[in-house]
C-alpha positions as CSV (number, residue, x, y, z in Angstrom):
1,X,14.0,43.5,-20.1
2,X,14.7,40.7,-18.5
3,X,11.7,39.2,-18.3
4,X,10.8,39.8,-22.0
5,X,14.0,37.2,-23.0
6,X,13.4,35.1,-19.9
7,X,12.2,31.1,-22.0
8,X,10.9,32.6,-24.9
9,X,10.4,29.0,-26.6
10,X,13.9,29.0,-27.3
11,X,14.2,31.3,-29.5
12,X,16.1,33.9,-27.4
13,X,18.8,31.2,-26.5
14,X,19.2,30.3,-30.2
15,X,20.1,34.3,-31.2
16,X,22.8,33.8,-27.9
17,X,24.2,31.4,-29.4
18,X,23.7,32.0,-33.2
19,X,24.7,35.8,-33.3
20,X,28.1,35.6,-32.5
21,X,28.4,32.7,-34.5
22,X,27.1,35.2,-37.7
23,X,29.6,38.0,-36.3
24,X,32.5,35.9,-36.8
25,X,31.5,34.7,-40.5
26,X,30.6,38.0,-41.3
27,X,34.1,39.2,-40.1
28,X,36.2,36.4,-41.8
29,X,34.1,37.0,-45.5
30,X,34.9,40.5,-45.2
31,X,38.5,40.0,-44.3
32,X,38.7,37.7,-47.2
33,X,37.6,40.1,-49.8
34,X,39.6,42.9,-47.8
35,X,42.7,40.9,-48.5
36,X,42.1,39.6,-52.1
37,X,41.0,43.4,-53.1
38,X,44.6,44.4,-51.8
39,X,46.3,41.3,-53.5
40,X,45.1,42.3,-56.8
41,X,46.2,46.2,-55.9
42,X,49.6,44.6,-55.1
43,X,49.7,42.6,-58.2
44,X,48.7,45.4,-60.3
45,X,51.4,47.4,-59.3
46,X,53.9,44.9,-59.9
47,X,55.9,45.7,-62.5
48,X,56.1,42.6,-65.0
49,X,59.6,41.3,-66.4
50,X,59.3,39.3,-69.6
């Protein structure tokens, strides 16, 4: 295995360094619509004075 991502052109050390880079924006977009999904739950259920 090793030698099948030993200097592959680069390519190899661009996905080490661009993959957790992708795993990180992937979490934080799906926090983000985690969070505004439950804000609008919240929101929802409040009741309204007026």
């Amino acid at each position: 295995m090793e030698y099948v991502l030993a200097h592959q052109g680069g390519w190899d050390e661009f996905l080490m360094f661009a993959l957790p880079i992708a795993i990180a924006i992937g979490a934080v977009k799906f926090a983000e619509r985690r969070g505004a999904k439950k804000r609008s739950e919240l929101e929802e259920a409040k009741p309204r004075d007026n």
